[in-house]
C-alpha positions as CSV (number, residue, x, y, z in Angstrom):
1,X,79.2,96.5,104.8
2,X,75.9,96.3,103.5
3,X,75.4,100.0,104.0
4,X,78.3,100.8,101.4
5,X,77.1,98.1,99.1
6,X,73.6,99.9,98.8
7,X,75.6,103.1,97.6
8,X,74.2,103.8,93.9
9,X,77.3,102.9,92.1
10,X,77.4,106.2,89.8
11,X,80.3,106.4,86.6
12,X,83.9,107.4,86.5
13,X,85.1,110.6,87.9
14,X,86.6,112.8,85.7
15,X,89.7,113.7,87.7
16,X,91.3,110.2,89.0
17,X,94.8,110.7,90.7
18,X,97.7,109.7,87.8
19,X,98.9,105.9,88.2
20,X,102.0,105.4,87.5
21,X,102.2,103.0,84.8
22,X,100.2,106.0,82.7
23,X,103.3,108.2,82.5
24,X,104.0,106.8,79.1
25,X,100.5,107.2,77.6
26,X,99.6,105.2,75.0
27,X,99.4,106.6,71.5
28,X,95.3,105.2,71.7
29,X,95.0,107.0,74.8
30,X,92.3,110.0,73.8
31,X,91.3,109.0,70.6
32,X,88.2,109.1,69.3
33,X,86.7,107.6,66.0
34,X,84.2,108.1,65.1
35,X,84.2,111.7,65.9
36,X,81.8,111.4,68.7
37,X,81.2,115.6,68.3
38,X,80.9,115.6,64.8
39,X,76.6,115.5,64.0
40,X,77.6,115.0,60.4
41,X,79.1,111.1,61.4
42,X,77.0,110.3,64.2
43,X,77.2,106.8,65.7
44,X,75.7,103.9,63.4
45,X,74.2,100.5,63.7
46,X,77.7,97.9,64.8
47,X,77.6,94.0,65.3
48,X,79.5,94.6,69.1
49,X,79.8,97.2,71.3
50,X,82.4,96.8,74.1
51,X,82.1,99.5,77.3
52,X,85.2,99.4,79.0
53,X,88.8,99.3,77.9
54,X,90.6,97.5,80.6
55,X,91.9,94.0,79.9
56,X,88.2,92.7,79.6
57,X,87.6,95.2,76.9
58,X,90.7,94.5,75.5
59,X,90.5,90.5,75.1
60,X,86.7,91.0,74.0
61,X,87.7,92.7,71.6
62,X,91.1,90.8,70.2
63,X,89.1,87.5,70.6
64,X,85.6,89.1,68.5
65,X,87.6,90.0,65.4
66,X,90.0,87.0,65.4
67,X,86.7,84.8,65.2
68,X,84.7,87.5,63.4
69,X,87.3,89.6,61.2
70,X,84.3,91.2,59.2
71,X,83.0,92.5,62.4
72,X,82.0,96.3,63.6
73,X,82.9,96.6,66.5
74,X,83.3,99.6,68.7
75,X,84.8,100.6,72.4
76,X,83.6,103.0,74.3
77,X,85.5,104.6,77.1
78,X,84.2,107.0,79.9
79,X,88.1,108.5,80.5
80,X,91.1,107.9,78.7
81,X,91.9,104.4,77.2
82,X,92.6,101.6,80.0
83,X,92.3,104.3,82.6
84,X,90.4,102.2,85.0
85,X,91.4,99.0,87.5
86,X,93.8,97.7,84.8
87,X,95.8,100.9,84.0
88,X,96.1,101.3,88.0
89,X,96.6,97.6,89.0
90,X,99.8,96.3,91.3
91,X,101.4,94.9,88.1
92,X,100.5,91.4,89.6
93,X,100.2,88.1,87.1
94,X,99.5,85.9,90.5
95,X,96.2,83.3,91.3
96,X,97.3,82.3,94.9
97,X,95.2,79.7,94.1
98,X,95.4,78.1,97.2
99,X,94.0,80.4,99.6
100,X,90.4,79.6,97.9
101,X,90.8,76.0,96.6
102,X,88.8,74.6,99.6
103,X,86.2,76.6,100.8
104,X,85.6,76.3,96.5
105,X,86.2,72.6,97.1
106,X,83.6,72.9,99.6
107,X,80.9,74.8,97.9
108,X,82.1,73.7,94.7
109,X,82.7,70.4,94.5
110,X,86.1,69.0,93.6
111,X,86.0,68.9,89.8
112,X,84.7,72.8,89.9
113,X,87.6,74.1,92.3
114,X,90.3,72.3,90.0
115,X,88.7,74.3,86.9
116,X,88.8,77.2,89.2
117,X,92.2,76.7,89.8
118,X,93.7,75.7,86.5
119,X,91.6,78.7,84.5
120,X,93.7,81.0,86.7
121,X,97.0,78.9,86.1
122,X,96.5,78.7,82.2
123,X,95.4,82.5,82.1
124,X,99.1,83.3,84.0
125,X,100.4,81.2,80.8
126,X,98.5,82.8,78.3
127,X,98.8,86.1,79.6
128,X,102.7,85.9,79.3
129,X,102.7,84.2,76.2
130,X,100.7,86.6,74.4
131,X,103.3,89.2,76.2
132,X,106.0,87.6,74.3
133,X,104.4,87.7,71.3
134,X,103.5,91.4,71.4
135,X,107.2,92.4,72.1
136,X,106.4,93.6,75.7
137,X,110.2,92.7,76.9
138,X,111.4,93.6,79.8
139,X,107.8,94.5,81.2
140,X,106.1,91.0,81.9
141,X,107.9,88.1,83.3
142,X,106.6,85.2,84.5
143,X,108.6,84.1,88.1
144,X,108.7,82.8,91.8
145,X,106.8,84.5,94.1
146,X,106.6,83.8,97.9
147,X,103.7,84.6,100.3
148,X,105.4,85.8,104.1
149,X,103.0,84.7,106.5
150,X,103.0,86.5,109.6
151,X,99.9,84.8,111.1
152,X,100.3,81.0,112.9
153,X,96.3,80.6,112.1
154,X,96.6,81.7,108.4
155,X,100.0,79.4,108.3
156,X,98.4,76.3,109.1
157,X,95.5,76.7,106.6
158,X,98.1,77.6,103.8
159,X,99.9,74.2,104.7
160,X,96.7,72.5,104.4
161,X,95.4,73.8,101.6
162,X,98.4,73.1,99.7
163,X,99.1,69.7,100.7
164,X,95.0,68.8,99.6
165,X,95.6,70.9,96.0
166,X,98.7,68.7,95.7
167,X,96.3,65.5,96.1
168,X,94.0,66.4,93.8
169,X,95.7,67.7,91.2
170,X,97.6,65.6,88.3
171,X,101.4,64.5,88.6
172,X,102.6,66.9,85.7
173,X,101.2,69.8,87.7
174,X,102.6,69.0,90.8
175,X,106.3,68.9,89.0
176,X,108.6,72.3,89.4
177,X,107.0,75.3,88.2
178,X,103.4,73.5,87.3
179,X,100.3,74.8,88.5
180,X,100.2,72.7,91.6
181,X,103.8,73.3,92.7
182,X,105.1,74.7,95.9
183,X,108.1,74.7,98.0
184,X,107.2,75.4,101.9
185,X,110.2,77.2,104.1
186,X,109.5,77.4,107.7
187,X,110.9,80.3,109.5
188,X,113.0,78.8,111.7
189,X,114.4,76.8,108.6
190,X,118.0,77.9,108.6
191,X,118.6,80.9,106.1
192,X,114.9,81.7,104.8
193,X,114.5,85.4,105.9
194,X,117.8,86.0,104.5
195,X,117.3,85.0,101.3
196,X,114.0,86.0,100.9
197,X,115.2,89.4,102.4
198,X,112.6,89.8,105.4
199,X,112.9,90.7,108.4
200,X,111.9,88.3,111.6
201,X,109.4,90.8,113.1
202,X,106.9,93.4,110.9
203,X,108.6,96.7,111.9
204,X,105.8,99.1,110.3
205,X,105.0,101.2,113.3
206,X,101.4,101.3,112.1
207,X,101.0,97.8,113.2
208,X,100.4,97.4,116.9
209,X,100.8,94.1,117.5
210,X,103.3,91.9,117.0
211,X,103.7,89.9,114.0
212,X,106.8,87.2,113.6
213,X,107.1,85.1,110.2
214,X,105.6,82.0,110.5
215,X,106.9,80.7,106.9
216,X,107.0,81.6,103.7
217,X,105.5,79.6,100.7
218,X,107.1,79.6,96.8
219,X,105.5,79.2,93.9
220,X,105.2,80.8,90.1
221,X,103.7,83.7,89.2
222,X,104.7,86.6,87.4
223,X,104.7,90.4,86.7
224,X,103.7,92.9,84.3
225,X,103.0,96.3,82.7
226,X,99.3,95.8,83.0
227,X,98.6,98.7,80.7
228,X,101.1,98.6,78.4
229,X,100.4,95.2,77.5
230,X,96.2,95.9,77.2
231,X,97.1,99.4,75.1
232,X,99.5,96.6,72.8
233,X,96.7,94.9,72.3
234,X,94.5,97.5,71.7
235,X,96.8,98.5,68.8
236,X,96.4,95.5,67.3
237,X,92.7,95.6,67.5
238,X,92.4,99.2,66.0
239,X,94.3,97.7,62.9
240,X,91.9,94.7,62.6
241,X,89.2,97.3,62.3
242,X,88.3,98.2,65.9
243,X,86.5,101.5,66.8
244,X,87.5,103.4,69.5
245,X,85.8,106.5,71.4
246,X,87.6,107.5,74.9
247,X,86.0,110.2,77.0
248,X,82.5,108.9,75.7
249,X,81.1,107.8,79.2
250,X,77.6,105.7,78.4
251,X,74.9,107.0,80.3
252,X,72.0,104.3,79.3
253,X,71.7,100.7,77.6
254,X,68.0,100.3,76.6
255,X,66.3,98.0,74.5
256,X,66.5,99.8,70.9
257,X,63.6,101.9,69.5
258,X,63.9,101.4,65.7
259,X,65.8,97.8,65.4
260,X,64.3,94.5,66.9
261,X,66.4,92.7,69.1
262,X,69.1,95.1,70.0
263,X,70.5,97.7,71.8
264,X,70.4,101.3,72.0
265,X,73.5,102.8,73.7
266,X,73.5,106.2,75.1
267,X,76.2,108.7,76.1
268,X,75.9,112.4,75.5
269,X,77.4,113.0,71.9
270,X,74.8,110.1,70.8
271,X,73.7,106.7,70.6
272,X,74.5,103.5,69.1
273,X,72.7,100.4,68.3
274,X,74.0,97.2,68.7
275,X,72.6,93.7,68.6
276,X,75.7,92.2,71.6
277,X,76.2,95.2,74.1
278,X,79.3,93.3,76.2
279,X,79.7,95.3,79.9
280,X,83.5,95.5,81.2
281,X,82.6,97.4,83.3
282,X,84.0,95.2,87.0
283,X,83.2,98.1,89.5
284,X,80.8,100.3,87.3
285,X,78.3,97.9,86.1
286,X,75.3,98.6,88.1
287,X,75.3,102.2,87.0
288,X,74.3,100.6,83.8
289,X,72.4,97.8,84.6
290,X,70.7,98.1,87.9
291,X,70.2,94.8,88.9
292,X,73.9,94.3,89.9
293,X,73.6,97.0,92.8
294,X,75.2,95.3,95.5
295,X,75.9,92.5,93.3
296,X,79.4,93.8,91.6
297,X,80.4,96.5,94.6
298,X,82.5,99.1,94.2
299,X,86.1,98.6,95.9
300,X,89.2,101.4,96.1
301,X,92.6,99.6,96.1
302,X,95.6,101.7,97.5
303,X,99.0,101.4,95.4
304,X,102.6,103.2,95.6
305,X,105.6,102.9,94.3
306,X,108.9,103.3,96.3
307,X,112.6,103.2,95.4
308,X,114.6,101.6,98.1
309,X,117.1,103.0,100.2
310,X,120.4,103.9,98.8
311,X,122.5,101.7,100.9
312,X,119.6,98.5,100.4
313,X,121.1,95.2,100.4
314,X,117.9,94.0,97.9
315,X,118.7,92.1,94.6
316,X,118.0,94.8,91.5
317,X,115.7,93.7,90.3
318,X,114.3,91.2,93.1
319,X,113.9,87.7,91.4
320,X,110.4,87.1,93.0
321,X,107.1,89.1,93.7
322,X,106.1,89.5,97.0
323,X,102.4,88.9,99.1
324,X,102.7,89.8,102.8
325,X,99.7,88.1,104.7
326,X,98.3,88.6,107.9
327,X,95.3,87.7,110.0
328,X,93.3,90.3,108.4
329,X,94.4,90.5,104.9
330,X,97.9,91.2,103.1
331,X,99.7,93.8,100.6
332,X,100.9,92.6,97.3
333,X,104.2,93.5,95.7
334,X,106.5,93.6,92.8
335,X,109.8,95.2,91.7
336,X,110.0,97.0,88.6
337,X,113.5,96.9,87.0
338,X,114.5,100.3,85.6
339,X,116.6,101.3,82.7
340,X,119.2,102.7,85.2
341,X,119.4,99.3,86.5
342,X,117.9,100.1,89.6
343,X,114.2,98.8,90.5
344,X,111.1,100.7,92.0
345,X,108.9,98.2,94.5
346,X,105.2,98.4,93.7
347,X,103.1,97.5,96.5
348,X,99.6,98.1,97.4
349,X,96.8,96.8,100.4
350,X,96.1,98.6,103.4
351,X,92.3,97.2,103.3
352,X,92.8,94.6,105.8
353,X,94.6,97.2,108.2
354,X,91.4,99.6,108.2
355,X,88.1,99.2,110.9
356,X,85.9,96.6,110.3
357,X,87.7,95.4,107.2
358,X,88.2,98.7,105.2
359,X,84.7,98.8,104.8
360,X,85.3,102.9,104.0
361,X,86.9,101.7,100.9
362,X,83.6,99.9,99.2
363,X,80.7,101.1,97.1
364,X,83.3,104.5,95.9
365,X,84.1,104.9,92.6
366,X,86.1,108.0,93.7
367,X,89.6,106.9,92.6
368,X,90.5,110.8,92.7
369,X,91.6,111.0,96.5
370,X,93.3,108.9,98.3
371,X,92.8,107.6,102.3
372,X,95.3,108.8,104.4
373,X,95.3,105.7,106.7
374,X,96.4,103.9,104.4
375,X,98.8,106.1,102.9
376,X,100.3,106.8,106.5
377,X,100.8,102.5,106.5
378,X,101.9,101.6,103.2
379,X,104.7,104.6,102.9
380,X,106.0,102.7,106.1
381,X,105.3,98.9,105.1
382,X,108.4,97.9,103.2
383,X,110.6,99.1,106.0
384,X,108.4,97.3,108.2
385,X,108.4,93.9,106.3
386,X,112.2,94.2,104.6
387,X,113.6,95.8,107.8
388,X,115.5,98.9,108.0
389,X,118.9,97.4,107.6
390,X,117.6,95.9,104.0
391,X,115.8,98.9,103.1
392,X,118.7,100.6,103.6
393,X,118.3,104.6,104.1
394,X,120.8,106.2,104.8
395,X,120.0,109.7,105.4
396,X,116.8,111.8,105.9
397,X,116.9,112.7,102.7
398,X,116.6,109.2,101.6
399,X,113.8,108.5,103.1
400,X,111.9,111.8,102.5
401,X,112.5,110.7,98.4
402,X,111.2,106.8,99.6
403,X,107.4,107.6,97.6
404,X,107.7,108.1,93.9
405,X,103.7,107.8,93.4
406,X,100.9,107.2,94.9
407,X,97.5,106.4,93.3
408,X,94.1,104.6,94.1
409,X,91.9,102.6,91.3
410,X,88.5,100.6,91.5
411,X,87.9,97.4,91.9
412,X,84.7,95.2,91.5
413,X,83.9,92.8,94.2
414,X,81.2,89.9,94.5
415,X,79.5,88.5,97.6
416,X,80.7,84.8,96.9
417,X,84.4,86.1,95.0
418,X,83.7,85.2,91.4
419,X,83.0,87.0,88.7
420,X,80.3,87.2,86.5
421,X,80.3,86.1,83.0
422,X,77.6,85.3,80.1
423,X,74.8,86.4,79.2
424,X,72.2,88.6,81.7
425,X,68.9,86.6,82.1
426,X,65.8,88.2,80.3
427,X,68.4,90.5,78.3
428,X,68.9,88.7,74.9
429,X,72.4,90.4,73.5
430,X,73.6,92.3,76.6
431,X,76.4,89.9,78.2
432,X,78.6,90.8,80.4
433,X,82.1,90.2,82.0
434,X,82.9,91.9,85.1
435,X,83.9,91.7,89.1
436,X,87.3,90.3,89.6
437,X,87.9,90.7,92.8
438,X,91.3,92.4,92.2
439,X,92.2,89.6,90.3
440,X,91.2,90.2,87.3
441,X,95.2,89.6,85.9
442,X,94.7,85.8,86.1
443,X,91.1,85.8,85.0
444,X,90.1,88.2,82.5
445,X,92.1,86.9,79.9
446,X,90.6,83.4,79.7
447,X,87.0,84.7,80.9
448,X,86.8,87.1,77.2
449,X,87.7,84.2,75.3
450,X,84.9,81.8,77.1
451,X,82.4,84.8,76.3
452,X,83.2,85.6,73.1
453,X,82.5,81.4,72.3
454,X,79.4,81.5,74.3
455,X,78.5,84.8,72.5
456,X,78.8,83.1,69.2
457,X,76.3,80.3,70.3
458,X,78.7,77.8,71.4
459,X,77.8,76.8,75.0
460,X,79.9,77.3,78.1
461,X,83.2,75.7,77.4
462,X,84.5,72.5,79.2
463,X,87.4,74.4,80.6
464,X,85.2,77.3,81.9
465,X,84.1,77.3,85.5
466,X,80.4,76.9,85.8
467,X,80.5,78.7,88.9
468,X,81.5,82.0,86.9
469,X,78.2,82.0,85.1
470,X,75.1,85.0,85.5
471,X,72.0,83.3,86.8
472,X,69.1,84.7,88.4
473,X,69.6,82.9,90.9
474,X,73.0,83.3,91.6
475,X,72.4,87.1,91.3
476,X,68.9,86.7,93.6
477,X,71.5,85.0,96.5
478,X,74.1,87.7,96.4
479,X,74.6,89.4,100.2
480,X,77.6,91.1,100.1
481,X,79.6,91.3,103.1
482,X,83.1,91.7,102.1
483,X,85.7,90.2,99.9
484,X,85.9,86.9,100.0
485,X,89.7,87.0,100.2
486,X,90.0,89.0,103.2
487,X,88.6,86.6,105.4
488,X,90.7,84.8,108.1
489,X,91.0,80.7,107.3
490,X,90.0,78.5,110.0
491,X,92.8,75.2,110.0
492,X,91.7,72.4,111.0
């Protein structure tokens, strides 16, 4: 693993596969203003500049000029807008945060796991709520999701962990649909694969050993229209006075040659100067700034979308999101209600089904091909987990039609599973807010608005996790050696 995370992390491809959620493109999504072609306007001197137009970008930029509304500030975009991890995502609004709450309780400390853990929650909340209020209907719902656990190992330390979250978190968020509450069905509990629509036994014939549901556990989480709802925003922000160039990759971020105290930002139609240069960048960053090789690591995430059988016996839409988890890691899922009624299932994974823990799929930024392994398990995973009977093909034909898309996107993991947010040491005005982990959904939102107060020399706030912040020596410790998710809990 530390082989791929020594691979110089180099800038977006120019040809990524289509993702789905793109095949309405935003009315943002090639603009470019300032003319970055046109010598006669060249770039100028702004108060912000914002690399990256993903959800990070997005919030940076809604929360700079709701605190700052006299502000220049300007995006720049190596591809089209929100054409990276966000624009490509599952569709997933989900922390799961018990599969980290006590190995963070462990290294943590208590009081620093709950933050964890309610950051994630209120983000969820917010993310929604800000849904709402941007007229996204239809495409972002918060919900009940359910984890199928297929692993006795894994099953145990879910029980565990939930049962010590409960303890420690307050009565209010233990109540139905709170932060700490969970309903746990065993198996053998009379009724649970039917209504969660599983079947007893993983049937995907990609799988070689057996794997029998263990349980399932049922919680709140939600889904959306990841780049729909970023773009929204983005709207918003262009009429508060937000500058926008896509297809402008940066190339450079040195300290400025004519002001004190700033930034010069390069990319081939010209340079800008800023005094706060913010890097949402997750997977990209140490292309810019060096220092984070190995650090924030490249990671390709897997996605397609399937329409079920024609004789399925599924609820349209499917009232809950999905997670399928196994010993070695798990495939996330949603269904997507369509106009017709019907519903398309998103799911993506794969990693935890590759050799030695789909270590082929770090330190790439190539999100313009996709592995066939994974492709050969995932077109075959929702018969495998639903069953055929639920799934419900009828005909050859049926299933030839099962893949409407299939697309890849990168992802930027860290060595200990958090990401990194503030301001770089010996950098004054170059922050940064980057390496989710693939769960950037229930983070990002909340980690822009921490930044942007930090930015405006508040200090870290209450609510923030300490644990999320850049240090020297937090970056000096880094050894990465996989994501931190995808490694098998131990019960005690």
């Amino acid at each position: 693993m530390q082989a791929h995370a020594s691979i110089p992390v180099g800038p977006p491809i120019a040809t990524p596969l289509p993702s789905y959620w793109h095949s309405k493109p935003s009315p943002l999504a090639n603009l470019i203003e300032p003319n970055a072609n046109n010598t006669t306007q060249p770039f100028k001197k702004y108060d912000y500049i914002i690399i990256g137009s993903g959800i990070s970008g997005a919030m940076l930029a809604y929360n700079i000029l709701a605190s700052h509304p006299r502000s220049s500030v300007l995006m720049l975009e190596a591809r089209g807008i929100c054409s990276g991890a966000t624009g490509r995502n599952g569709g997933h609004t989900k922390a799961a945060s018990y599969r980290s709450y006590l190995q963070n309780k462990e290294d943590l400390g208590r009081e620093e796991a709950l933050r964890i853990v309610r950051l994630e929650w209120e983000c969820i909340v917010a993310t929604h709520r800000l849904a709402e209020e941007t007229g996204l209907r239809g495409e972002a719902d918060m919900c009940r999701t359910v984890d199928v656990i297929y692993d006795a190992g894994v099953w145990e330390a879910g029980k565990r962990a939930i049962e010590e979250l409960k303890a420690d978190a307050d009565v209010e968020e233990c109540k139905e649909g709170g932060m700490a509450w969970y309903e746990i069905h065993e198996a053998g509990e009379e009724g649970v694969l039917e209504t969660f629509h599983v079947a007893r036994t993983n049937g995907n014939p990609a799988v070689q050993v057996e794997e029998k549901v263990q349980g399932v556990f049922e919680y709140m989480a939600g889904r959306i229209h990841a780049y729909r709802f970023t773009t929204t925003i983005l709207q918003k922000c262009v009429k508060l006075g937000l500058q926008i160039c896509t297809h402008t990759p940066v190339h450079s971020v040195i300290p400025s040659s004519s002001t004190t105290d700033a930034w010069d930002v390069h990319t081939q139609f010209g340079s800008a100067t800023t005094s706060n240069v913010i890097l949402a960048t997750n997977g990209y960053t140490s292309y810019l700034l060096k220092e984070m090789q190995g650090v924030i690591v490249p990671m390709r995430g897997q996605i397609t979308a399937q329409r079920p059988g024609l004789g399925n016996t599924l609820t349209t839409p499917l009232p809950t999101t999905y997670s399928f988890i196994y010993k070695s890691g798990y495939e996330y899922m949603i269904p997507r209600p369509l106009e017709d009624e019907g519903q398309h299932i998103v799911i993506g994974g794969g990693l935890g089904r590759l050799p030695e823990h789909g270590a082929s799929e770090y330190g790439t930024v190539d999100d313009g091909s996709l592995n066939p392994q994974v492709s050969e398990y995932l077109r075959e995973s929702l018969t495998g987990y639903f069953g055929v009977q639920h799934w419900g093909e009828k005909t050859e034909d049926d299933a030839s039609q099962r893949v409407v898309q299939e697309w890849t996107g990168i992802m930027g993991a860290t060595a200990d599973g958090r990401p990194y947010v503030g301001e770089i040491p010996g950098k004054k005005g170059m922050w940064i807010c980057a390496g989710f982990n693939g769960h950037g959904m229930v983070l990002c939102l909340k980690a822009a608005e921490a930044l942007v107060q930090m930015m405006g020399g508040g200090r870290r706030p209450e609510w923030f996790p300490e644990s999320f912040l850049v240090s020297e020596e937090r970056v000096a410790k880094a050894r990465f050696t996989g994501r931190t998710d995808m490694k098998v809990p131990t019960p005690a």
